[in-house]
C-alpha positions in Angstrom: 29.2 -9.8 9.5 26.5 -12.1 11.1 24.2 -14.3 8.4 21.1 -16.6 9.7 19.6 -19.3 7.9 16.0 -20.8 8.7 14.7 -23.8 6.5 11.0 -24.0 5.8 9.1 -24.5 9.1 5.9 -23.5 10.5 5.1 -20.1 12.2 2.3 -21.3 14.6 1.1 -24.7 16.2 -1.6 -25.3 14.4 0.5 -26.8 11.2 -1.5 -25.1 8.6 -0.6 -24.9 5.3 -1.3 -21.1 5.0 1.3 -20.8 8.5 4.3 -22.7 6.4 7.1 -20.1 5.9 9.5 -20.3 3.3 13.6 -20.5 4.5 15.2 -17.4 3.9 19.1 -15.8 4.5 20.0 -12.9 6.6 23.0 -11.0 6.8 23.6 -8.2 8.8 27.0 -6.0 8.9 28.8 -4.1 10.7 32.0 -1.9 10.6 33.5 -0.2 13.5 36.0 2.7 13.5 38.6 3.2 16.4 41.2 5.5 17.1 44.5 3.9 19.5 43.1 6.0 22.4 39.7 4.1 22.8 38.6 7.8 23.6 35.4 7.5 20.9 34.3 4.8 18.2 32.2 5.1 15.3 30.2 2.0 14.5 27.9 1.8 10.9 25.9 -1.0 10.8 22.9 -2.6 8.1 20.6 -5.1 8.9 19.1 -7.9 6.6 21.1 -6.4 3.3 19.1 -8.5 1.1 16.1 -7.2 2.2 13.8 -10.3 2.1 10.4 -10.5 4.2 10.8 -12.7 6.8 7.7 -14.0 8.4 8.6 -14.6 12.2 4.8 -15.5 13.1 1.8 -16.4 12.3 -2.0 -17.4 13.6 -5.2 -18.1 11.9 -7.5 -15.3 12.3 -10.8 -14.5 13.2 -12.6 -15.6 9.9 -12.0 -19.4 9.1 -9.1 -19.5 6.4 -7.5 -16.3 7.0 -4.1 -16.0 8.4 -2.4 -13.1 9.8 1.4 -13.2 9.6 4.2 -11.1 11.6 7.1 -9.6 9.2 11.0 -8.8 10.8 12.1 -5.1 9.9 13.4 -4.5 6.1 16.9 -3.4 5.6 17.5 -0.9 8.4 21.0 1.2 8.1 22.4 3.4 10.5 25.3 4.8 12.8 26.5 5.0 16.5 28.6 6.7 17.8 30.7 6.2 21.1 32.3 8.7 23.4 34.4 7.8 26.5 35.3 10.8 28.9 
């Protein structure tokens, strides 16, 4: 299981009040399946459980006042599997 933490900080250079995200948690996990033979592996993973927007960027945009913001991926699930010949 991975988990990130990010206090409060600003998403762009400009120090705007509209560009201050809020801190946020996100965990991530992962469970991997293998037999003694290493001959596959089955790995199912989910990423940010919580599911919580997390603003990543930001810039003021063309109109005076109006901020346009960059969001990470929701909760994303899924499944990989390995085979070694």
């Amino acid at each position: 299981m991975n988990v990130q933490f990010a206090s409060s900080r600003y998403l762009a250079t400009d120090f705007l009040p509209s560009e201050l995200a809020p801190s946020y948690i996100s965990e991530d996990a992962f469970l991997t399946l293998t037999p003694r033979s290493n001959s596959w592996s089955l790995q199912l993973f989910c990423r940010n459980l919580s599911n919580r927007e997390i603003y990543t960027g930001a810039y003021e945009g063309p109109l005076a006042g109006y901020t346009v913001a960059n969001i990470a991926a929701p909760r994303t699930y899924g499944g990989r599997l390995k085979v070694t010949l």
